[in-house]
VOZA-195091 format. One line per 5 residues: number of its first residue (from 1); their letters; for each residue x, y negated, z of C-alpha. Coordinates in nm, 3 decimals. Each point is the difference from the previous one (the first is absolute). Example, Ala and Ser with C-alpha at 12.3 -4.5 7.8 and 13.67 -1.06 7.14 Angstrom:
BEGIN
1 = AS = 1.230,0.450,0.780 | 0.137,-0.344,-0.066
This chain:
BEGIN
1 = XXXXX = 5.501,-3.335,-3.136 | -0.172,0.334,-0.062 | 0.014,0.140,-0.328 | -0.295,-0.019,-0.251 | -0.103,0.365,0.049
6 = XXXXX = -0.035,-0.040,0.363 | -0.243,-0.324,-0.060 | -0.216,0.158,-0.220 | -0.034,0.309,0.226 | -0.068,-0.244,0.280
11 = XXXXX = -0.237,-0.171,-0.191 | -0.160,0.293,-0.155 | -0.046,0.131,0.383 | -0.125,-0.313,0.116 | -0.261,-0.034,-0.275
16 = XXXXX = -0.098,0.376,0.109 | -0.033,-0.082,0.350 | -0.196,-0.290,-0.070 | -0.232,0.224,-0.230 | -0.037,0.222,0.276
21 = XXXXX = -0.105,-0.219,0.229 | -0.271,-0.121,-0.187 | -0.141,0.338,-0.059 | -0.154,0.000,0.354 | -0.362,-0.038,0.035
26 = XXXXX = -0.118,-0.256,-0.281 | -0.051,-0.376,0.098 | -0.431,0.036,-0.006 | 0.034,0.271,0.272 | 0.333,-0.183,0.194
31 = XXXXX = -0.237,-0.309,0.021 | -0.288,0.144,0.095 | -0.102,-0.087,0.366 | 0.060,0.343,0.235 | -0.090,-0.203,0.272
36 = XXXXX = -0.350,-0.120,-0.041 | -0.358,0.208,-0.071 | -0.067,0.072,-0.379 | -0.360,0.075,-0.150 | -0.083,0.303,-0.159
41 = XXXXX = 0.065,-0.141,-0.398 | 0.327,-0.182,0.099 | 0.109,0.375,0.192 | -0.097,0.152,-0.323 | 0.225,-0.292,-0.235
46 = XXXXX = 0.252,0.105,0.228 | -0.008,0.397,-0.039 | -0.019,-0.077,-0.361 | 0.302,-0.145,0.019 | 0.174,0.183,0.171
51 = XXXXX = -0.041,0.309,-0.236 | 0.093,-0.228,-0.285 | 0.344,-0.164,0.152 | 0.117,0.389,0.171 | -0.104,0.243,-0.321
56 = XXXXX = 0.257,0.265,0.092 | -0.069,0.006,0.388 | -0.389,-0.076,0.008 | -0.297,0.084,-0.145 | -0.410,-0.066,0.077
61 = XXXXX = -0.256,0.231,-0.028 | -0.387,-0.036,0.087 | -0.091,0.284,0.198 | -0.356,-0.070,0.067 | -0.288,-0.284,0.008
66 = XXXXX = -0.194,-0.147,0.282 | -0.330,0.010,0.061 | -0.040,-0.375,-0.190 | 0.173,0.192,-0.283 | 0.356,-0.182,0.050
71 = XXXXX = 0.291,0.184,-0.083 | 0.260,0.194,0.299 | 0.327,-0.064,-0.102 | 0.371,0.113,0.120 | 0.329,-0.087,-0.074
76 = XXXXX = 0.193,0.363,-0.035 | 0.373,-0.047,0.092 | 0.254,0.231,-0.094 | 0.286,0.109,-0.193 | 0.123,0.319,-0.231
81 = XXXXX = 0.124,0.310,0.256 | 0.384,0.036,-0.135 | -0.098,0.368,0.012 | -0.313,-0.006,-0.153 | -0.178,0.140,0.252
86 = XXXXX = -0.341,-0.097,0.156 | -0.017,-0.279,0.212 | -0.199,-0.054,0.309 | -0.210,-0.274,0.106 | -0.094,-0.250,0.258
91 = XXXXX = -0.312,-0.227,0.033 | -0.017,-0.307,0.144 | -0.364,-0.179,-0.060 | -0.152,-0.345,0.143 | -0.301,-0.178,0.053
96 = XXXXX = -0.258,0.258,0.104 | -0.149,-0.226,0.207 | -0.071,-0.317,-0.163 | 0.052,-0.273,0.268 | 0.348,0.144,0.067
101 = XXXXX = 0.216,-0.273,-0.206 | 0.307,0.107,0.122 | 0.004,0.340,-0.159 | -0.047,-0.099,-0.400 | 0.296,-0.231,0.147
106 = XXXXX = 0.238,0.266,0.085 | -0.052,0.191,-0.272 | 0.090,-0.308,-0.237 | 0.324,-0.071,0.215 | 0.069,0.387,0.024
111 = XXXXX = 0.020,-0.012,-0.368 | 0.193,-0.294,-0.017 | 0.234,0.198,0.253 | -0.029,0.231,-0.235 | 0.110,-0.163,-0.287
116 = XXXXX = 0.274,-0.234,0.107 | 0.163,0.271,0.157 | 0.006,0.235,-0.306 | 0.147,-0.288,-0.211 | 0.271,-0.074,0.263
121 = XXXXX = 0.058,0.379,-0.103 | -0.071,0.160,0.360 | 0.171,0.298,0.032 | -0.212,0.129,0.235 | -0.371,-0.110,-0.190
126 = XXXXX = 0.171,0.189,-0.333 | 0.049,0.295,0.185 | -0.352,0.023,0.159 | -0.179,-0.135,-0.335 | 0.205,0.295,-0.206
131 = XXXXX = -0.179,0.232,0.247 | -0.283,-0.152,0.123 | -0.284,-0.159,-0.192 | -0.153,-0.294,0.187 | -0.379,-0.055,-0.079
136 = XXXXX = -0.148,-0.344,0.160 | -0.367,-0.165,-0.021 | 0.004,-0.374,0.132 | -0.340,0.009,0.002 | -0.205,0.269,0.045
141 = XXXXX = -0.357,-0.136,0.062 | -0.003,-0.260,-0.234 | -0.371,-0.056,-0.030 | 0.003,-0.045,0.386 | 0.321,-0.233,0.002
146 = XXXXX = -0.151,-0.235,-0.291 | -0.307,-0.005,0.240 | 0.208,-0.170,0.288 | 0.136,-0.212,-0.203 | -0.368,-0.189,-0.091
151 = XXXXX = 0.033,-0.190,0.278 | 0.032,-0.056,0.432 | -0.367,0.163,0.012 | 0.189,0.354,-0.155 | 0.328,-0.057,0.084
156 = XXXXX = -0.012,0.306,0.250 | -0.165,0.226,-0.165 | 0.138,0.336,0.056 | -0.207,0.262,-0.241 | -0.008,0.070,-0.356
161 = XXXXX = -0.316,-0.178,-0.197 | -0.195,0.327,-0.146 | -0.362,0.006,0.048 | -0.180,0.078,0.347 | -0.180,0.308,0.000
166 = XXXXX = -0.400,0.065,-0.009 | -0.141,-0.199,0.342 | 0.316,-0.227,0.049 | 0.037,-0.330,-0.110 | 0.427,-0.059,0.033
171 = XXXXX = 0.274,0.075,-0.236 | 0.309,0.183,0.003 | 0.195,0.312,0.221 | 0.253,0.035,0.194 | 0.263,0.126,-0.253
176 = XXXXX = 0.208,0.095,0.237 | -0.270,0.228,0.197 | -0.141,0.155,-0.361 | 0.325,0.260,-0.046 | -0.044,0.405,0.028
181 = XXXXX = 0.164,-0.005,0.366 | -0.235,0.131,0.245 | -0.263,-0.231,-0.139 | -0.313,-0.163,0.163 | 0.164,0.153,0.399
186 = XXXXX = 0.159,-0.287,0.165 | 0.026,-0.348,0.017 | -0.238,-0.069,-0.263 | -0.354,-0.186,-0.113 | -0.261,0.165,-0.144
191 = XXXXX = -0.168,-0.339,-0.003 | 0.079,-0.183,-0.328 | -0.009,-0.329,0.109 | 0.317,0.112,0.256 | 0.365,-0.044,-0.113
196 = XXXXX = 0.073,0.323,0.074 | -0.253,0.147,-0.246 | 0.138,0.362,-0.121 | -0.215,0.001,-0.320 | -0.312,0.288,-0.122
201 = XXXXX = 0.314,0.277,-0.020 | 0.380,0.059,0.014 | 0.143,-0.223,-0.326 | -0.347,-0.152,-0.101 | 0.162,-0.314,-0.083
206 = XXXXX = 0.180,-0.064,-0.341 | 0.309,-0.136,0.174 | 0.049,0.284,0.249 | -0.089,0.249,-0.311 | 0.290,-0.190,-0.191
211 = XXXXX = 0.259,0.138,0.262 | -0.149,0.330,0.098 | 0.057,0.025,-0.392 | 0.322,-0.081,-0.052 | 0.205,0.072,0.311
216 = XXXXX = -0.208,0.322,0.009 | 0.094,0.121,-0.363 | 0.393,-0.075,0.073 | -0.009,0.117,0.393 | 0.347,0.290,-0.044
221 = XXXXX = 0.186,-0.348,-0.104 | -0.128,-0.250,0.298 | 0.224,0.011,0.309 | -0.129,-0.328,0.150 | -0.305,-0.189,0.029
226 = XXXXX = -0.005,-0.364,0.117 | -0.307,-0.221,0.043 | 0.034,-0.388,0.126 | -0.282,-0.190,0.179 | 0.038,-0.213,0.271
231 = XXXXX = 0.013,-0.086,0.286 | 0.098,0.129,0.353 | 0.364,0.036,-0.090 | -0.021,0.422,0.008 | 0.074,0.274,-0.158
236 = XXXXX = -0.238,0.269,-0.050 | 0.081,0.332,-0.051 | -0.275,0.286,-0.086 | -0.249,0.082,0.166 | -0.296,-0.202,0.072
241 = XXXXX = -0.179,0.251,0.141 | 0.093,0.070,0.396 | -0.003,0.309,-0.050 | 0.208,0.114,-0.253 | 0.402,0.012,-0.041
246 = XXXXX = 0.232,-0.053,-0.313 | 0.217,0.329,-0.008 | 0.286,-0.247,-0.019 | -0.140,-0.239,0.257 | 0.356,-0.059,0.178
251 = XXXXX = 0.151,-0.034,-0.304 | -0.204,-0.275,-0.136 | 0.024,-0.157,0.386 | 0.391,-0.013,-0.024 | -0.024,-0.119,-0.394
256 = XXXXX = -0.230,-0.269,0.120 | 0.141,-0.155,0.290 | 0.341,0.022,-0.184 | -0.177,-0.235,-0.228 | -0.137,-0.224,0.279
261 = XXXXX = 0.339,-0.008,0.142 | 0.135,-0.154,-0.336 | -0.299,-0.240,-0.018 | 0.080,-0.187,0.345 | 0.339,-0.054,-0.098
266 = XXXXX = -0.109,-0.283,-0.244 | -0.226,-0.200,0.203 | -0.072,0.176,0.332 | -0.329,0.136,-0.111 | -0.108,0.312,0.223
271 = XXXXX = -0.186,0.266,-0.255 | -0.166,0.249,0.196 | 0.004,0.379,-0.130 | -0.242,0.257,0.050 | -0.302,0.143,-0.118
276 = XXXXX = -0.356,-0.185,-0.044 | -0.120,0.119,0.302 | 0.299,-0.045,0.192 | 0.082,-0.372,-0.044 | -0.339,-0.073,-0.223
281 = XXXXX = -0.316,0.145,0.021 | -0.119,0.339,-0.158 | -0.120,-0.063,-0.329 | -0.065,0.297,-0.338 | 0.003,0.000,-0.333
286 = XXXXX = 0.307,-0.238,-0.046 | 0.234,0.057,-0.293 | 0.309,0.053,0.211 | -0.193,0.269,0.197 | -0.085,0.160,-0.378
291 = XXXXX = 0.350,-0.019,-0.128 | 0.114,0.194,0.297 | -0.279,0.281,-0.034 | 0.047,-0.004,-0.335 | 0.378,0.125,0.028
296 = XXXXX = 0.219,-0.295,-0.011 | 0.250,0.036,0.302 | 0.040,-0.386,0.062 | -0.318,-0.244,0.034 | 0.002,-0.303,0.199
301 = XXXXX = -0.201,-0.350,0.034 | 0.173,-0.300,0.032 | -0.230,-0.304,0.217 | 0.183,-0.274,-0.057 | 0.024,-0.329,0.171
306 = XXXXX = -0.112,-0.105,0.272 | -0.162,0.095,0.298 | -0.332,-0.246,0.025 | 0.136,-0.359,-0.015 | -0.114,0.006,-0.371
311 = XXXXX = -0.065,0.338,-0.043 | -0.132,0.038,-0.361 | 0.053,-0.403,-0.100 | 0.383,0.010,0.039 | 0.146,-0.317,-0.141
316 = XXXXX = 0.190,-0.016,-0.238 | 0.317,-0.101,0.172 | 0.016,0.332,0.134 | -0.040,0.228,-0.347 | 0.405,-0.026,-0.057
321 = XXXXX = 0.091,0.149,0.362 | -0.277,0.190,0.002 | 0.072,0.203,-0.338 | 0.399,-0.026,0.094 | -0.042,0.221,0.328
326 = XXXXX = -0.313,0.230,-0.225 | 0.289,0.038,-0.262 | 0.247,0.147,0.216 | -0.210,0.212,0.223 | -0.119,0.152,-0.346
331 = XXXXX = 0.368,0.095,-0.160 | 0.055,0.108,0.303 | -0.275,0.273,-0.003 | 0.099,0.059,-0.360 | 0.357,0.008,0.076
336 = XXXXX = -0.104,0.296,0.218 | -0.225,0.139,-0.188 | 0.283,0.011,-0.324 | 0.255,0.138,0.220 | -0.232,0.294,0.143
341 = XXXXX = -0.080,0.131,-0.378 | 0.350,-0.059,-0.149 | 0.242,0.099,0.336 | 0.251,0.064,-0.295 | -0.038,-0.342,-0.161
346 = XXXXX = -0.038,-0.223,0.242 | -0.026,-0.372,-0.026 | 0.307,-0.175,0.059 | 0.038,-0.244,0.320 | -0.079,-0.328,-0.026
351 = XXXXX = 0.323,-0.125,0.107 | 0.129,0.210,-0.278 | -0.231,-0.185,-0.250 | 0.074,-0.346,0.162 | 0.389,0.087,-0.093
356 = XXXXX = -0.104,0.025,-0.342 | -0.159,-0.323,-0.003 | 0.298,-0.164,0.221 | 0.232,0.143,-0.294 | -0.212,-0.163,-0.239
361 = XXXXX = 0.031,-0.311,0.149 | 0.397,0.008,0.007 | 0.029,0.079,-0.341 | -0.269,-0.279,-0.097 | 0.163,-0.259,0.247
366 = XXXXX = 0.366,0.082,-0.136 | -0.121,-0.068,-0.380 | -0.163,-0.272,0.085 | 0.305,-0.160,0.154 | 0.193,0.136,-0.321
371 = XXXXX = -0.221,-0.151,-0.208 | 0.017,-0.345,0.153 | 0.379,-0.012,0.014 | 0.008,0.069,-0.350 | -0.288,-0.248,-0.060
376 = XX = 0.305,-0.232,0.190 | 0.289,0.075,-0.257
């Protein structure tokens, strides 16, 4: 029989691991439902929560109000540089376009992601998170999203809900045509009752004005900018207009498809890669094309599922595989994008981190069969 030292060490370590355990991401946000469409106020319960139950790895912070007067918020990941120096940044927002369910989606499970992984104590998220401060908005046009939620007769609506100018009589632009990025040229409405409608002027529209703002006051510390809409299953890479070339165009190409190659492995989904007009159609004045011009080396769009068959009114059976292949083909870009700013700290492999985890298990198995045999004597 073991001595009475060793069983109170054993059961002072099995108390801890049990502890541990528990300190994952708190029972409200395990049980709520990744899997299904949430309105705006349950989306907001949620972020709420998620600050509260994570206070050393998350905070929120309203960076701007729609046009209805409704607050922007983000949820601002990150953790102290062990050197104290200043940490970079990476955006990731959602929801631009209202009827695009699928986006607020993945930016819910990406935080869950997120989350669980941190308190699983991922190596790898520690590393980037010590270096790289993650700022995402699940919803960014919230008056427009609330709008599609009123019922079938809005369910697509596409546009935010501000006012229609002098001699029109329909609500709401085109966020996502209303950015500083060669404005008003291409692939755009000047007619207000179109869903492409670019606005009066670059950034006329609170929401758009809430980015420009923020991301523009912080720009030396962005190194990526992600957007998620759906669908099409692409991924855009500046620019919209024709005729006009990122200086790092085969860079992002090679980033991207190295993405898409990750995504297919999951499910079989193909993700195209290219620019707008390439794969798309020319379009201006999005806010990947204005993150680009603006400086920040790595911008992409992410159209999620799926290629017509439901196109914007994906069921809901298909959020969890859809946001599982979305997930990856995003740490992948950031994986790359972590690696190509600290060559000298990179991130360790993932089979390196799944060792950890395997170890983990070993130890946690091998007390546990400890613990019953001793529960036997």
């Amino acid at each position: 029989m073991p001595s009475s030292g060793l069983l109170v060490f054993l059961l002072v370590l099995h108390a801890n691991l049990k502890f541990s355990l528990s300190l994952g991401v708190s029972e409200k946000l395990w049980n709520y439902n990744y899997t299904r469409y949430h309105p705006m106020d349950e989306i907001s319960s949620w972020m709420d929560s998620v600050v509260e139950q994570n206070p050393k790895l998350v905070t929120s912070l309203v960076y701007g109000q729609t046009f209805e007067k409704r607050d922007i918020k983000l949820l601002k990941f990150g953790l102290p540089d062990p050197g104290g120096l200043e940490k970079k940044a990476v955006w990731v927002d959602c929801g631009i376009h209202a009827r695009e369910w699928i986006a607020p989606a993945f930016c819910q499970w990406f935080v869950k992601e997120i989350l669980q992984s941190y308190n699983e104590s991922d190596v790898r998220l520690t590393k980037f998170l010590q270096k790289i401060d993650l700022y995402v908005t699940p919803v960014l046009n919230v008056d427009g999203y609330m709008f599609s939620w009123t019922n079938q007769s809005t369910r697509l609506w596409r546009k935010s809900r501000s006012l229609p100018p002098q001699g029109c009589t329909c609500h709401g632009v085109d966020l996502n045509r209303n950015f500083n990025a060669n404005w008003g040229t291409v692939g755009v409405s000047t007619d207000c009752c179109s869903n492409t409608y670019c606005g009066v002027s670059p950034a006329s529209e609170p929401e758009a004005k809430a980015v420009t703002d923020f991301v523009g006051t912080m720009v030396d510390q962005f190194l990526c900018y992600l957007t998620i809409h759906s669908s099409g299953q692409l991924i855009l890479l500046p620019y919209g207009h024709p005729q006009i070339t990122a200086p790092n165009y085969e860079e992002l190409v090679s980033v991207g498809k190295a993405a898409a190659s990750e995504m297919k492995k999951l499910y079989g989904m193909e993700y195209r890669v290219g620019t707008s007009p390439q794969i798309l159609y020319a379009n201006s004045g999005s806010s990947r094309d204005w993150a680009r011009l603006l400086g920040i080396p790595f911008s992409y769009t992410f159209e999620l599922r799926d290629k017509g068959e439901f196109g914007h009114l994906l069921p809901e059976d298909q959020i969890k595989p859809a946001c599982e292949e979305a997930y990856v083909g995003v740490t992948s870009i950031l994986s790359y994008v972590y690696d190509n700013n600290f060559p000298n700290d990179k991130l360790p492999t993932a089979a390196a981190t799944a060792c950890v985890h395997v170890t983990g298990l070993i130890v946690m198995t091998t007390l546990a069969t400890l613990l019953v045999t001793l529960g036997s004597v």
